[in-house]
C-alpha positions in Angstrom: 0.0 0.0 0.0 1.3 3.3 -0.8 2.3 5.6 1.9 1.4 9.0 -0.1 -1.7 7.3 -1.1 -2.7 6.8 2.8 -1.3 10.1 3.6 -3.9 12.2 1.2 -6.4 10.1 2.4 -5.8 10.8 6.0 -5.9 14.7 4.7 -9.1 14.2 3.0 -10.6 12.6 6.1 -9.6 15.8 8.2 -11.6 17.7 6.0 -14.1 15.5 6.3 -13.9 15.5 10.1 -13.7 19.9 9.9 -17.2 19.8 8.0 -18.8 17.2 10.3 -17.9 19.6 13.1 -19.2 22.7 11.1 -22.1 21.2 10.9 -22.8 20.1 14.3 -21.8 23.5 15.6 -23.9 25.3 13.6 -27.0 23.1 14.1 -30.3 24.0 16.6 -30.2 20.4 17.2 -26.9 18.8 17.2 -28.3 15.7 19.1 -30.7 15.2 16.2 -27.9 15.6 13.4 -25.7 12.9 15.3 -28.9 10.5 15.2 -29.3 11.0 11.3 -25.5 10.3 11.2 -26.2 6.8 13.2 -28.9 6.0 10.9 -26.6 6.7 7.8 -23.9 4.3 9.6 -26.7 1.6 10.2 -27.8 1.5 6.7 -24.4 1.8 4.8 -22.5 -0.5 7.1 -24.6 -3.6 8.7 -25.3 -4.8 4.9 -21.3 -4.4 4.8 -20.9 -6.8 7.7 -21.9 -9.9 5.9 -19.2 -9.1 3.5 -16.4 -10.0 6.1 -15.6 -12.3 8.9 -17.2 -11.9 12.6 -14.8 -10.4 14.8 -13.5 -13.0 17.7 -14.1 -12.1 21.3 -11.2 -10.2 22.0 -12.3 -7.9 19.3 -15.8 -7.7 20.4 -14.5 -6.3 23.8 -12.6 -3.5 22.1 -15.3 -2.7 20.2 -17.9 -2.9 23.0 -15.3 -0.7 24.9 -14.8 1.9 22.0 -18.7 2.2 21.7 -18.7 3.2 25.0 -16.2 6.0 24.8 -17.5 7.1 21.9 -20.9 8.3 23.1 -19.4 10.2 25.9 -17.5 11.6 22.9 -20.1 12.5 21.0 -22.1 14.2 24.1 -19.3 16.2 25.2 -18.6 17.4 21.7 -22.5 18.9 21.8 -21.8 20.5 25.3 -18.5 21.5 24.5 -19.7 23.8 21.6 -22.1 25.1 23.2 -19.9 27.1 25.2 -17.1 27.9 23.0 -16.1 28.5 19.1 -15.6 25.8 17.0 -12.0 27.2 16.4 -11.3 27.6 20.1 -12.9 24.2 21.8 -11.9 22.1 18.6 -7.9 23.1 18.8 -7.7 22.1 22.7 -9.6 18.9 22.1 -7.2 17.9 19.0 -3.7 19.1 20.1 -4.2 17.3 23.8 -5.7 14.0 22.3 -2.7 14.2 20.0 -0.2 14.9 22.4 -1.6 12.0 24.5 -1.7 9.2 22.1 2.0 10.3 21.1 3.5 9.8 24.5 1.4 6.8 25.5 2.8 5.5 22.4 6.3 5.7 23.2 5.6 4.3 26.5 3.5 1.5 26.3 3.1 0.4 22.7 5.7 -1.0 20.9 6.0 2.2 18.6 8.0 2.6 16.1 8.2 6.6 16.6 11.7 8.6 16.2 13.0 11.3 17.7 12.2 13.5 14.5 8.7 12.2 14.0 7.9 12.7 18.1 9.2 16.5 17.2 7.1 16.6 14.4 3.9 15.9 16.3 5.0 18.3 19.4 5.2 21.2 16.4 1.6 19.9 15.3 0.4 20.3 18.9 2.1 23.5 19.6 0.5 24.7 16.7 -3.3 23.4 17.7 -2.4 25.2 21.3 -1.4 28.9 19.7 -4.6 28.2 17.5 -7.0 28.2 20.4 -4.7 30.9 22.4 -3.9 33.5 19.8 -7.0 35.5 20.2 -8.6 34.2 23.6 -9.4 37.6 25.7 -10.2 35.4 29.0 -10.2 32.2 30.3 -13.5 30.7 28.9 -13.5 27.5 32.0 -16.5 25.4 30.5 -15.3 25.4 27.3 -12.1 24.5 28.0 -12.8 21.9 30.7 -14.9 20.0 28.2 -12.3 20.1 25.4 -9.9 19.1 28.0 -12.5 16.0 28.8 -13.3 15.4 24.9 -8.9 15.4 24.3 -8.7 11.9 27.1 -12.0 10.7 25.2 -10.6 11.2 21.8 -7.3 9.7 23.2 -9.0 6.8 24.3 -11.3 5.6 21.6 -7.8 6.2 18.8 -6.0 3.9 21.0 -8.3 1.4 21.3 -8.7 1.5 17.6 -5.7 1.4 16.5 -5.6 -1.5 18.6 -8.4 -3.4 17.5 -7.8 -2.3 13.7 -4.2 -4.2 14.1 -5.1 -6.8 16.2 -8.3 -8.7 13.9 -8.0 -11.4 11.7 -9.6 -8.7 9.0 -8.9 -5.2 9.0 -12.3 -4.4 7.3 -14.2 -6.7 9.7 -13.0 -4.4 12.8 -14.0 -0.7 10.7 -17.5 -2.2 9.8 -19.0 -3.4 12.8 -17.2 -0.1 14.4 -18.8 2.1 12.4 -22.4 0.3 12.1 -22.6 -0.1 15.7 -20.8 3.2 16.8 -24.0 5.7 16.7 -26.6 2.8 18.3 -26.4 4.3 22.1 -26.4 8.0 20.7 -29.5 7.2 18.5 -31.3 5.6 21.3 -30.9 9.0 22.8 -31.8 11.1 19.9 -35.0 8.8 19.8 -36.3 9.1 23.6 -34.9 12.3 24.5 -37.4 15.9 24.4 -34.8 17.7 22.2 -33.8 14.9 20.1 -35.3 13.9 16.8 -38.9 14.4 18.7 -38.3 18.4 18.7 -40.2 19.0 15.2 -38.7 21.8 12.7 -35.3 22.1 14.9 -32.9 20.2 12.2 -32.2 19.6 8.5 -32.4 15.6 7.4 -30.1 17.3 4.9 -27.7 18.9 7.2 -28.0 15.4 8.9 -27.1 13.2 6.2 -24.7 15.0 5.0 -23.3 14.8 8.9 -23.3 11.4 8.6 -21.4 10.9 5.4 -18.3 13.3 6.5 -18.2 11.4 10.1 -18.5 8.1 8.2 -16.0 8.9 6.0 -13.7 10.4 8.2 -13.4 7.9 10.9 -13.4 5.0 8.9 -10.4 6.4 7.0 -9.0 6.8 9.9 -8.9 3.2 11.3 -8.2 2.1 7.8 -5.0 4.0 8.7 -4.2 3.1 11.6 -3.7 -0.8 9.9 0.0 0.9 7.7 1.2 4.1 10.1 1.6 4.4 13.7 -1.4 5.3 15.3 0.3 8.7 16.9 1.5 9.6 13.3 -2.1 9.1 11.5 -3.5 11.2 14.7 -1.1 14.0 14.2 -1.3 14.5 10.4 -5.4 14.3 10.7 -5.0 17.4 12.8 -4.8 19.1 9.7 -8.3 19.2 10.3 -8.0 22.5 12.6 -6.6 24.6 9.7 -10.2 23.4 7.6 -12.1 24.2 11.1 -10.8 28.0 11.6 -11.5 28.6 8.0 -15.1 27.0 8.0 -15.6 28.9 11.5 -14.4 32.4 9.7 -16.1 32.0 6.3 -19.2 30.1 7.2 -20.2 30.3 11.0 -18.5 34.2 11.2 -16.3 33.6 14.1 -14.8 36.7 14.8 -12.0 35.6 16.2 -11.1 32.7 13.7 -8.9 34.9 11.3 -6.4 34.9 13.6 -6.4 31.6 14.5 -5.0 31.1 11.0 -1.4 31.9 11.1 -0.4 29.2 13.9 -1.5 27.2 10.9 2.2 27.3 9.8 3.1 25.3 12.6 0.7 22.6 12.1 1.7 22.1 8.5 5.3 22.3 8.9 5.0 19.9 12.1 2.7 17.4 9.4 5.7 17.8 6.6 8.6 16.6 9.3 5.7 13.3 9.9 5.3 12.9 6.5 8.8 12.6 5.7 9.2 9.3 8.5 6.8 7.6 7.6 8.2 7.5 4.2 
């Protein structure tokens, strides 16, 4: 499998991963949008899980466990933007979950990391950090406690991931049941709860599926990944996502303060080059 062939696909699922967020930020009913996206994984993926093997039981526990941390995800992504810009929450969540999965890594995985790569990665997350600092007045504490909560959940599910993705029989048997089981517990919600999919008129089935074909897209990509480069590498170059975010919080969501988020943007693309060039 070629590398540069993984690596633009990893790009394009950071865009992907930049509009998903867009569109959950700008929604009146996030909770609703991330029910249509479980539907969309439900109907694309389940018919795709007779095309592979079942996973074993060690796989089903990873995947029961990553299910789990993913809906706390998913929850603290809603609260989280609801009390801070997408370009401010979505920088501290990214650079800390990065950060994380690079040093846990080195530490407890048998990674394959350098000392230039690890740099690389530290530029990437130095760069995320100035993104969310560069134009932050004040402390903004709920925003920033919950990105800090959604970086150790983001950490958490990649890791286990990774993990699972490399450990089954079949790659593809791990990313489908993943993804066609990964919404269930957040649809459940959207179903039964008063400002979920019940609250008439306060979302777009458009805006939805279009949600869920970005997040599908993006993840799966993702774990695909995960199967040829180190899991901290594919983290670190899908931050690339944060340079898409500020721009779709400046031209489309009129953030204010986005614009100049845009120059630490250097960082994270010159941090991105120096991975590029290791995993080569």
């Amino acid at each position: 499998m070629s590398v540069n062939f993984i690596f633009i696909l990893i790009l394009f699922s950071a865009l992907c991963h930049a509009v998903w967020s867009g569109l959950i930020k700008n929604s009146n009913n996030p909770l609703s949008l991330m029910g249509i996206t479980s539907i969309m994984e439900l109907v694309i993926f389940i018919p795709l899980t007779f095309t592979v093997p079942l996973p074993t039981l060690e796989i089903w526990y990873l995947l029961i466990a990553t299910i789990m941390v993913h809906v706390l995800y998913r929850l603290n992504v809603i609260y989280s933007y609801k009390f801070g810009d997408l370009s401010y929450v979505y920088p501290i969540a990214r650079g800390g979950s990065s950060l994380l999965i690079a040093i846990i890594s080195l530490l407890f995985l048998s990674s394959s990391i350098n000392l230039i790569g690890f740099g690389g990665i530290l530029i990437v997350c130095l760069g995320l950090f100035l993104i969310s600092y560069s134009s932050k007045i004040k402390l903004n504490k709920p925003a920033f406690f919950l990105a800090i909560s959604t970086a150790l959940l983001i950490t958490a599910y990649t890791l286990i991931d990774g993990i699972g993705v490399r450990k089954s029989e079949n790659g593809f048997s791990y990313i489908f049941w993943l993804i066609a089981l990964n919404g269930v517990p957040i649809l459940i919600i959207a179903i039964f709860s008063k400002n979920g999919l019940r609250k008439k008129n306060s979302y777009s089935f458009k805006s939805g599926i279009a949600a869920g074909i970005f997040a599908t897209l993006s993840y799966s990509i993702v774990v695909w990944g995960m199967q040829y480069i180190e899991i901290a590498y594919v983290s670190s170059i899908r931050e690339v996502s944060i340079i898409f975010a500020a721009i779709i919080g400046m031209i489309f969501l009129k953030e204010i303060n986005a614009l100049k988020r845009i120059t630490p943007s250097i960082l994270i693309v010159a941090g991105i080059s120096i991975v590029y060039f290791q995993i080569l």
